[in-house]
C-alpha positions in Angstrom: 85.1 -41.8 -139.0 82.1 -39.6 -139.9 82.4 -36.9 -142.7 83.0 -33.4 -141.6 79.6 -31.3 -142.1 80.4 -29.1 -145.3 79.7 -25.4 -144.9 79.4 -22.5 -147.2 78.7 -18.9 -146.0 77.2 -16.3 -147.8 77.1 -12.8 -146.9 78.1 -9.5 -148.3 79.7 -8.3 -145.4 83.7 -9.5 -145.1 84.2 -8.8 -141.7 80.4 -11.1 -140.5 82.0 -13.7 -143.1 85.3 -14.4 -142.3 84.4 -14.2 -138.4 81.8 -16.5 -139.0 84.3 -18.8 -140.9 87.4 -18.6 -138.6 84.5 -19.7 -135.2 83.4 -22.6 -137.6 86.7 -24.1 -138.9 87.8 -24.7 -135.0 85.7 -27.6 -134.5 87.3 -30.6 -136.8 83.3 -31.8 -137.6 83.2 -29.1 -140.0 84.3 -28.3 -143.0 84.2 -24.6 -144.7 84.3 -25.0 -147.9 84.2 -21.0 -149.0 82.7 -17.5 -148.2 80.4 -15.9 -151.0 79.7 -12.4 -151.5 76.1 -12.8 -152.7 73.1 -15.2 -153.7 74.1 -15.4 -157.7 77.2 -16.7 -156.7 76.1 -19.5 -154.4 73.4 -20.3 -157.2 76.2 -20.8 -159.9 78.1 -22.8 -157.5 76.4 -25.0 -155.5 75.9 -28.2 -157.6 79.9 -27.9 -158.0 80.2 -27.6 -154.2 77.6 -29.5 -153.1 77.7 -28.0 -149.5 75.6 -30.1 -146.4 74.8 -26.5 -145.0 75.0 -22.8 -146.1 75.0 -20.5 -143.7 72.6 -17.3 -145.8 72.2 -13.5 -145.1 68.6 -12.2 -146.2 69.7 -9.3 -147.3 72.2 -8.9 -150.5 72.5 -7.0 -153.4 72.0 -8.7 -156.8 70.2 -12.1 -155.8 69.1 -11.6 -151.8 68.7 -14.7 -150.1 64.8 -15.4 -150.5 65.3 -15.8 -153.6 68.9 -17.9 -153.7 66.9 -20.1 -150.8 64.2 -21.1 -153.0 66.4 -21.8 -156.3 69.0 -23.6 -154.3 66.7 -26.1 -153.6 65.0 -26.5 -156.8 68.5 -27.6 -157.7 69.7 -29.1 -154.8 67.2 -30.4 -152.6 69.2 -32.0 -149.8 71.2 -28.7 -148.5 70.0 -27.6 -145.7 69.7 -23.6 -145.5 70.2 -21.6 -142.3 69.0 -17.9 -142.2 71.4 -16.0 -140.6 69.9 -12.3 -139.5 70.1 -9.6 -137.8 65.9 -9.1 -138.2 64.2 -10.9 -136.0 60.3 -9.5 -136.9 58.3 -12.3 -137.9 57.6 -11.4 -141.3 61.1 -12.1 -142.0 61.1 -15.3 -140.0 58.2 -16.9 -141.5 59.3 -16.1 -144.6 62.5 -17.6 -144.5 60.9 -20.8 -143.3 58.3 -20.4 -146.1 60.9 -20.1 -148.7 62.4 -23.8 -147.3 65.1 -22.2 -144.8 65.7 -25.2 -142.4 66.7 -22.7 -139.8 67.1 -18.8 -138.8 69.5 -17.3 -136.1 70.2 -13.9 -135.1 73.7 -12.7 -136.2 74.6 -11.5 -132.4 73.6 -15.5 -131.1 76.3 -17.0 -129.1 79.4 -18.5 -131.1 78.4 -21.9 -130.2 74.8 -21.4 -130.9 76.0 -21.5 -134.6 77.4 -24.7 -134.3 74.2 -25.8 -132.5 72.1 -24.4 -135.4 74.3 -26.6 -137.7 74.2 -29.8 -135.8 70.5 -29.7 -135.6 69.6 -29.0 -138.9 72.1 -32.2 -140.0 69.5 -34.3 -138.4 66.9 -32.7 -140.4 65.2 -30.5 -137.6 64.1 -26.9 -137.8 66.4 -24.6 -135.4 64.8 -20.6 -134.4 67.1 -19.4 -132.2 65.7 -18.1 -128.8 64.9 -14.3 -130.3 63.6 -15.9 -133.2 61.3 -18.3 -131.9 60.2 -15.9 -129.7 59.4 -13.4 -132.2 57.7 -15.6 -134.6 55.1 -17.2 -132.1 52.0 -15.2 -131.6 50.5 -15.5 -128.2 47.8 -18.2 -129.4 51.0 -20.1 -130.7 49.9 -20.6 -134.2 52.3 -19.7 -137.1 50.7 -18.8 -140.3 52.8 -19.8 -144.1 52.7 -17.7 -146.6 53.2 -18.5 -150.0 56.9 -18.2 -151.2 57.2 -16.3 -154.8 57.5 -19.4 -156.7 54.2 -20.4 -155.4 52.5 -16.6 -156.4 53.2 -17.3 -159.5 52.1 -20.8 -160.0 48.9 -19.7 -157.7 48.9 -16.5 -161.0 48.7 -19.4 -163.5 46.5 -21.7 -162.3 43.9 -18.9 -161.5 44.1 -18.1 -165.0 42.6 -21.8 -166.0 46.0 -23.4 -166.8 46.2 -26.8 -166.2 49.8 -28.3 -164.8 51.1 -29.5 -167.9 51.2 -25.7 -169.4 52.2 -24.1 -166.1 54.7 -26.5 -166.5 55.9 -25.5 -169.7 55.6 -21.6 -169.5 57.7 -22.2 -166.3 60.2 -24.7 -167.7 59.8 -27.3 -165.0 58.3 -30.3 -164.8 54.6 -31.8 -164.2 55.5 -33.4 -160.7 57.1 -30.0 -159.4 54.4 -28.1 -160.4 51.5 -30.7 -158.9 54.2 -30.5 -155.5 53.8 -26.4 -155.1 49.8 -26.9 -156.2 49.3 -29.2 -153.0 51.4 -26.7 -151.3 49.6 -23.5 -152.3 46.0 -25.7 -151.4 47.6 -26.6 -147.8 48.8 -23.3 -146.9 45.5 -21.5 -148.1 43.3 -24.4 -146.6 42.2 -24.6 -149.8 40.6 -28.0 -151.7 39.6 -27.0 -155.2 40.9 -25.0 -158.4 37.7 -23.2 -158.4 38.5 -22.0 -154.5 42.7 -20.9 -155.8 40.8 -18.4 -158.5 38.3 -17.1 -156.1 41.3 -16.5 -153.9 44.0 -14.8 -156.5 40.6 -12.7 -157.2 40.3 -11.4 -153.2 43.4 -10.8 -153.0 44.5 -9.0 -156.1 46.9 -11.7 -157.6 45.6 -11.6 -160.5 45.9 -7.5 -161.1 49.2 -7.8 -162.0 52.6 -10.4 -163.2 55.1 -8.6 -161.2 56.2 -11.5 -159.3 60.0 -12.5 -159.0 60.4 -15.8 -160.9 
């Protein structure tokens, strides 16, 4: 018998939440395993939960879910992460899927497009529901990444002549992570050398300031 699909929700509004949880927990594939109030908490918890799926508001006081997104899976790389919205500009989209989000749905889809969402992602697909998808695809139907805030501030270091091995240690992570967001940064900018990442950061003002969210 195949494992139930383990779920955790996170959003700061009890009423979304526990709706949310009581649709899920009718169908026996899944498994909710709690509701969070916030990003810290799911941040602190989820290597002792170890969830399949969390099911992530974007917008949340303390630690919104950008930022949980990106930290989650720095610790825990096999969770899939599904944006669940009630924005459904593209900015937001995009970034959500630039962050690592697996998925994004609106929070007034269907009931069973949640469970849809869920199911697809488990197979290691991408799901935008209908508004979303719509929204994010400009007519040409090309869809730009931008660089998630990790990958600023890696971008901020290498433009100041660092090599990997001290971004790696000013950042406290290690060599191969920080040579996996360089080849990042260089695919999303369509960028091949060092010397092209500092001309960049110079255009575009990155390296004016430090303010960027670690």
């Amino acid at each position: 018998m195949t494992k139930p699909t383990k779920i955790v929700i996170v959003d700061d509004h009890p009423m979304v939440a526990e709706g949310i949880q009581s649709i899920l927990e009718s169908y026996d594939d899944i498994d909710v395993l709690c509701a969070l109030n916030n990003g810290r908490e799911i941040i602190e918890r989820v290597e002792s939960l170890r969830p399949d799926v969390i099911l992530m508001d974007l917008n949340m006081p303390d630690v919104g879910g950008l930022t949980a997104t990106e930290i989650i899976l720095e610790r825990s790389p096999g969770t899939r992460i599904l944006i669940l919205s009630m924005h459904d500009s593209p900015e937001y989209i995009s970034s959500a899927l630039s962050h690592g989000a697996m998925g994004y749905i609106l929070k007034d889809v269907p009931t069973d497009e949640i469970k849809t969402a869920i199911d697809t992602v488990m197979k290691n697909e991408r799901y935008l529901c209908t508004g979303a998808k719509g929204s994010l695809t400009p007519p040409d139907g090309t869809v730009r990444e931008s660089l998630t805030g990790r990958e600023q501030t890696i971008l901020l270091q290498l433009a100041q002549g660092k090599s990997n091995k001290e971004v790696a240690l000013t950042l406290d992570i290690s060599v191969r992570t920080v040579e996996t967001h360089r080849k990042n940064i260089k695919r999303k900018l369509g960028i091949s050398s060092t010397a092209g990442l500092t001309r960049y950061a110079l255009e575009h003002g990155v390296l004016q300031g430090t303010g960027v969210d670690l």
